[in-house]
N, C-alpha and C positions, 0 to 999 in steps of 0.2 A: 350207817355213815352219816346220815341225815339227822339222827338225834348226837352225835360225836361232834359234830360241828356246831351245832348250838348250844351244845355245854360248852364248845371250846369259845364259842364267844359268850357267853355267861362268864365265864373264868376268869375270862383276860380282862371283861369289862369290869369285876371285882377286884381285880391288880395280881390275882396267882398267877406267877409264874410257872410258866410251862420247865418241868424237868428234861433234863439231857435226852435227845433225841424224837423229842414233842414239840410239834408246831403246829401252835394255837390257827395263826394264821394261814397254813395250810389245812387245817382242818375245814376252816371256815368256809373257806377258798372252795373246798371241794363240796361241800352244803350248798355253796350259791351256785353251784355250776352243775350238781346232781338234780336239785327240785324243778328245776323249769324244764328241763332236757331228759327227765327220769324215764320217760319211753327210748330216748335214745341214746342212753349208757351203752357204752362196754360191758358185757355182763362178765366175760373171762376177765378183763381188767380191774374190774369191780370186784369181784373172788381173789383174785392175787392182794388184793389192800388188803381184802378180809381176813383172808386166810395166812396173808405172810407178817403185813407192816402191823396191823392191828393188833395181834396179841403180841409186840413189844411194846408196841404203846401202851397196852392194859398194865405190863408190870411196870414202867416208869410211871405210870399216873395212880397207883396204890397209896403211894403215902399222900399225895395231893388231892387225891379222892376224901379219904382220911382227914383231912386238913378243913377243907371245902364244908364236909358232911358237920363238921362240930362247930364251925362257923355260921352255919344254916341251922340248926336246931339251937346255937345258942340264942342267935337273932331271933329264933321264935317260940321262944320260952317267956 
């Protein structure tokens, strides 16, 4: 969750738009509020992101991943 949130502000700081049902700034949100407090998470609320919101998120960010990935290798070609 902590590497999800720093891509989603790479992203957004690049101008990609978040696809339907991805929120850049909820991701972020929860990066800044996971790392200082990371001994004092929710760990069952933590699994429920994981295991339920997270892999929708993975297929709405497939082609934006895709997107991202050939923007990044053409920049460094």
């Amino acid at each position: 969750m902590m590497k999800l949130g720093e891509a989603a502000n790479r992203m957004s700081r690049l101008g990609v738009l978040a696809p339907d049902g991805v929120d850049w700034a909820l991701a972020v949100a929860n990066r800044n509020f996971i790392i200082p407090q990371y001994d004092q998470i929710n760990r069952d609320l933590t699994w429920v992101t994981l295991s339920v919101d997270l892999p929708a998120w993975r297929e709405s960010l497939a082609p934006t991943s895709e997107r991202a990935r050939a923007l990044f290798d053409a920049d460094n070609e």
